[in-house]
C-alpha positions in Angstrom: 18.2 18.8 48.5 21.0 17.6 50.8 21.1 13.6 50.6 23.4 12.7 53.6 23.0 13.3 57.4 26.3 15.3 57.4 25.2 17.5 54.4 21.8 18.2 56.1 23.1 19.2 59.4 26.0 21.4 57.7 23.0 23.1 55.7 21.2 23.9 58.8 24.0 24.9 60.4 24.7 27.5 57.8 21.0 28.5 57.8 21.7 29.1 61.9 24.8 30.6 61.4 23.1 33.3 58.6 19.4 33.5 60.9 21.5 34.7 63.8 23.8 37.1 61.4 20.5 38.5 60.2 18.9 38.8 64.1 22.2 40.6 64.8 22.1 43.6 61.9 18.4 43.9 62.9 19.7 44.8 66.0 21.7 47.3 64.8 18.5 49.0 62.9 17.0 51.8 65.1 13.5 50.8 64.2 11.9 50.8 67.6 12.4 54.8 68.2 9.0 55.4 67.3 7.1 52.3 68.3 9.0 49.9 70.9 9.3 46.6 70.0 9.0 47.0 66.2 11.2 45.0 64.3 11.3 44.0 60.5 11.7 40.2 61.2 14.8 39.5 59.0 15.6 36.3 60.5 12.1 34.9 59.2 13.5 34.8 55.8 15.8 32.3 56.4 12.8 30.4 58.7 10.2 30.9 55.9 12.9 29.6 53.2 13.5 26.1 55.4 10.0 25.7 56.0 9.4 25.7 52.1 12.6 24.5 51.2 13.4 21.9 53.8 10.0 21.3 55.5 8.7 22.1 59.1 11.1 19.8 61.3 14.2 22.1 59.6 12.3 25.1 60.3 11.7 24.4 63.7 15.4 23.4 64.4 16.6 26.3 63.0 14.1 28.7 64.2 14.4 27.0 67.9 18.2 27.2 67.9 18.6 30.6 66.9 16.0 32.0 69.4 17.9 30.5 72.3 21.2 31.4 70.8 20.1 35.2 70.6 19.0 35.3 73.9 22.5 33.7 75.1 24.5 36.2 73.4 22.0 39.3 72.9 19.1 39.0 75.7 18.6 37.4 78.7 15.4 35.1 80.2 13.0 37.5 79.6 13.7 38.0 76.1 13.6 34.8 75.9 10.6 34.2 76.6 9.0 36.4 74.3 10.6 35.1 71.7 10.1 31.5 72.1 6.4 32.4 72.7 6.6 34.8 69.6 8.5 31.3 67.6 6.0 29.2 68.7 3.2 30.6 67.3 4.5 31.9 64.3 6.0 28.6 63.4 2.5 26.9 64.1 0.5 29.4 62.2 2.6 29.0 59.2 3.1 25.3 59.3 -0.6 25.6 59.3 -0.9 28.2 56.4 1.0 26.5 53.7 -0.2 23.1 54.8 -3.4 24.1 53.6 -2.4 25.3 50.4 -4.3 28.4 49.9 -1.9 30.9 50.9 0.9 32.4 49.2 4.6 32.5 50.2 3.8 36.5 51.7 0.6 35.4 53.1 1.8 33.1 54.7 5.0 35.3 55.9 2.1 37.7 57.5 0.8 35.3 59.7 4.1 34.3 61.4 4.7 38.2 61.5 1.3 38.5 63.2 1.1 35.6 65.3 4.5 36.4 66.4 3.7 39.5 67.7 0.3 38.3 69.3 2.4 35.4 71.1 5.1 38.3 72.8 1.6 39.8 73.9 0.6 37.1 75.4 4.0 35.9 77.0 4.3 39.3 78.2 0.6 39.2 79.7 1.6 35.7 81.3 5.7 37.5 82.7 4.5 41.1 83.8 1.2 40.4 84.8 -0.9 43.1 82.9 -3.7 42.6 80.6 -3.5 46.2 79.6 -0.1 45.3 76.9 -3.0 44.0 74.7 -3.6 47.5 74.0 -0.3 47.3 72.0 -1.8 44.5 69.6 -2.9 46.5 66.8 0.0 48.7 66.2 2.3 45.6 66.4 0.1 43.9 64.2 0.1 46.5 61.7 4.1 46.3 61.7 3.2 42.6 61.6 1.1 43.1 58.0 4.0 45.3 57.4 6.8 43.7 57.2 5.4 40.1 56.6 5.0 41.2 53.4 8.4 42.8 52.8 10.3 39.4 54.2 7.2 36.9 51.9 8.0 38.5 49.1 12.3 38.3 49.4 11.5 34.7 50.8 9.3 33.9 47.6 12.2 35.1 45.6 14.9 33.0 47.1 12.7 30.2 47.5 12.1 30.1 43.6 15.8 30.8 43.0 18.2 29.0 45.6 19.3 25.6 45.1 20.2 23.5 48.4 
């Protein structure tokens, strides 16, 4: 584990720097031409490896900073919004998961994937001003089970493997 204060904030920096290189080839995936919206969650391997790695506070930063840089370079305020809404949750849910000790590294990756999506729902309900979007919750949970597993298990891996 870094030591110094310079060492920690370069480490976070390159965890920022390699979120937001993952947010951007995700992008670049045409996942959503079946189901809007769907996205494999790449970045949240590098969120789920600080959060075990580094602890919540390090998650949070990096997961914070890389939501508003996306939204600077990719989005705009309403993507914004469901994302931070999306981060909030997700980063609450897991803090809580592995806190209590019962979950594994993927289980725990399937409740951010899930609360994520159910936190864009509800930012969207709060911006657009329809209840019916909730209608869209079980499919984007389902991607949610989906791919929380895929990124818990690469996350478990690195986790076990990567030296900081």
């Amino acid at each position: 584990m870094m030591k110094t204060k310079t060492g920690k904030v370069a480490l976070h920096g390159m965890l920022i720097t390699l979120a937001l290189i993952l947010s951007y080839v995700e992008s670049l995936l045409p996942l959503s031409f079946a189901v809007p919206g769907v996205k494999l969650g790449l970045p949240n391997i590098v969120i789920v490896f600080a959060l075990y790695r580094l602890g919540a506070g390090s998650a949070f930063t990096v997961s914070a900073t890389r939501v508003v840089l996306v939204s600077i370079l990719f989005g705009n305020m309403m993507s914004f919004g469901f994302s931070a809404a999306g981060m909030i949750l997700s980063l609450a849910v897991m803090i809580l998961m592995k806190k209590s000790g019962k979950f594994s590294v993927a289980g725990v990756s399937v409740s951010g994937g899930v609360a994520h999506n159910a936190g864009q729902i509800a930012a969207a309900v709060l911006l657009l001003g329809t209840k019916e979007i909730f209608y869209y919750l079980p499919v984007l949970c389902v991607s949610g089970v989906t791919a929380g597993i895929c990124i818990g298990l690469l996350s478990a891996y690195l986790i076990e493997r990567v030296e900081i």
